[in-house]
C-alpha positions in Angstrom: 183.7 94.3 223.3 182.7 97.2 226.1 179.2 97.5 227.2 179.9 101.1 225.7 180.5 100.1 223.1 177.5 97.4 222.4 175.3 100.1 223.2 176.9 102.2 220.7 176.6 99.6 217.8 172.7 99.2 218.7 172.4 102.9 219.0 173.8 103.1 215.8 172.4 100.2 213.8 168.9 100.3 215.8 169.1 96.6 216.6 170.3 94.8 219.7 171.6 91.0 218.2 171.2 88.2 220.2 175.5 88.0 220.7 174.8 91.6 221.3 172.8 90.7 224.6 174.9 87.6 225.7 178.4 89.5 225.3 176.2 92.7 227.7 174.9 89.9 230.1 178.9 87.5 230.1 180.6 91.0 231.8 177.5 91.7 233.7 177.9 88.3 235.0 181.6 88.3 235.2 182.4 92.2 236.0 182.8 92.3 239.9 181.3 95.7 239.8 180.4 97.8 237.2 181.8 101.5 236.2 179.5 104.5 236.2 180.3 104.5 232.5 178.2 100.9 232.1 175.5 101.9 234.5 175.3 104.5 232.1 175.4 102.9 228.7 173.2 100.2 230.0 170.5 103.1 231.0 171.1 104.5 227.4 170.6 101.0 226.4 167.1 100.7 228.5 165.8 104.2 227.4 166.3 103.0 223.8 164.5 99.6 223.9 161.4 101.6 226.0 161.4 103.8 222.8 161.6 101.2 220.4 164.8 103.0 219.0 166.9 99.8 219.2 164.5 96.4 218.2 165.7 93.3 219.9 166.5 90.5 217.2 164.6 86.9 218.5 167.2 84.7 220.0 166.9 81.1 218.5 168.1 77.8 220.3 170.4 77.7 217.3 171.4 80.6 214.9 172.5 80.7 211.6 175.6 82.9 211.2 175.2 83.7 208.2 172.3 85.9 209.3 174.4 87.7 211.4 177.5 88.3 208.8 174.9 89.7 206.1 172.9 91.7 208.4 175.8 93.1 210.0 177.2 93.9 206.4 173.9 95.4 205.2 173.5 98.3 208.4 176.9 99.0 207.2 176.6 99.7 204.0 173.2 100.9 204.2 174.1 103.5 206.6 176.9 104.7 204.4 174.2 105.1 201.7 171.5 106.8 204.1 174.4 109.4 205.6 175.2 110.5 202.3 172.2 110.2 200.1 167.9 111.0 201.0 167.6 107.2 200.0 166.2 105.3 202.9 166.7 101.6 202.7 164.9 98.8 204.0 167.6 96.5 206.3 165.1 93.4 206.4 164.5 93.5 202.6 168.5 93.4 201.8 169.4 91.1 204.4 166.6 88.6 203.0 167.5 89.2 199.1 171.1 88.1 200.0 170.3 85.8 202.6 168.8 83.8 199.9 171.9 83.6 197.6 173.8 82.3 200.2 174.7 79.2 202.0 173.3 78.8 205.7 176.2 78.5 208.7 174.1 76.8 211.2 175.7 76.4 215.0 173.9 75.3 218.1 176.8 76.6 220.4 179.1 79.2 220.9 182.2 77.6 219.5 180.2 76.3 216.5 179.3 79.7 215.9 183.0 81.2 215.9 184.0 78.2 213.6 181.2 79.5 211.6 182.2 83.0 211.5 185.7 82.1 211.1 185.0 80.2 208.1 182.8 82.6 206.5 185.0 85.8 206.8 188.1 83.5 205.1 185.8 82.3 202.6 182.6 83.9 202.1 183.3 87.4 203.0 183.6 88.3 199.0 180.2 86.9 198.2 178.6 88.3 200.8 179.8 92.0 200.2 178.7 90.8 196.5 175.4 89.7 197.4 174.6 92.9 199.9 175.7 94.9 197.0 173.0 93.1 194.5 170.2 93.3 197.2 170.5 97.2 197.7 170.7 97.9 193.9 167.7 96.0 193.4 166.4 98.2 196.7 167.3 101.4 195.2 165.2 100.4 191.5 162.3 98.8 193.1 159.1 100.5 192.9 156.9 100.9 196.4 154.1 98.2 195.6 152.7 97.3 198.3 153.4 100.5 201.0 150.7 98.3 203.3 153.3 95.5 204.2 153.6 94.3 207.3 156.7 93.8 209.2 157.3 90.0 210.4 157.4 89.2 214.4 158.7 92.8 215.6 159.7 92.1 218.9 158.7 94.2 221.7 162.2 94.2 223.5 160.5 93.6 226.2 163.0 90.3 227.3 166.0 92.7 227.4 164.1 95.6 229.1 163.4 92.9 231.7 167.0 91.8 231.7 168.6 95.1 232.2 166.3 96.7 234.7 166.8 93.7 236.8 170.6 94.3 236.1 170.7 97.8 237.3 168.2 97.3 240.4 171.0 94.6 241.2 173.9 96.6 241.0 173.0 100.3 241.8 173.2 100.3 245.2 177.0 100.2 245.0 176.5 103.6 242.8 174.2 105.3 245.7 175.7 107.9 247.9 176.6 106.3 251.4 175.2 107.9 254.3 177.5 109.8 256.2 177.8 108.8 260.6 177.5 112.2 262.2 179.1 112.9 265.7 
């Protein structure tokens, strides 16, 4: 996946995933130098997390994929339902409700984690659209209790803002105009 692209998703969804910022940082890190088109979508990026319109999820020593599969299926399909509807959906709530009707995928490295995600999209895929499904009708009929909740650990961003503005101080000076030699 293109940094564009990555920037687009958390645009969109509002969250920046943990694979999110390791796939951003692997073609930083590989990328000999980077396009205009990246210095631009990681600026994007950086302007987003300063404004808290993209939330960095908390990167774990291990990760449970399943976490990732149902969250990425509940922006989805709650962003179907906010684009065409005045319902407005809470992601955490959906993810959690389905989260806890299905098995855990635990990985402690990256190939564990693709075996993981491999595994789930041949065999859990079905019950996890199911379970999403469940969790946002019981969204849609439940009654605002308790409107004083407050979220858990919301992350200030403030590791990736660190990470990308060190990223473009790094590599904009091959972006800045060179000086001409006048005779």
């Amino acid at each position: 996946m293109s940094i564009e692209r990555i920037v687009e998703q958390a645009l969109q969804d509002g969250y920046l995933t943990p694979a999110m910022e390791a796939e951003v940082g692997r073609i930083c890190n590989t990328a000999s130098e980077l396009s205009i088109e990246e210095y631009m979508a990681l600026d994007r990026l950086m302007g987003a997390l300063l404004t808290g319109e993209v939330v960095v999820l908390p990167r774990k020593q291990f990760i449970n994929v399943m976490e990732e599969l149902v969250l990425s299926e509940a922006i989805a399909r709650v962003a179907e339902i906010e684009a065409t509807s005045e319902q407005t959906l809470d992601v955490g709530d959906i993810a959690a409700y389905a989260l806890n009707r299905l098995p855990p995928l635990y990985a402690t490295t990256e190939e564990g984690a693709n075996f993981q995600r491999s595994r789930a999209k041949e065999e859990l895929q079905t019950l996890i659209a199911a379970q999403v499904n469940e969790a946002i009708s019981r969204n849609l009929d439940q009654p605002e209790f308790f409107p004083e909740r407050q979220v858990l650990g919301k992350s200030s961003g403030n590791e990736v803002l660190t990470q990308v503005s060190a990223l473009l101080q790094t590599y904009a000076h091959n972006f800045e105009p060179k000086p001409r030699n006048s005779l």
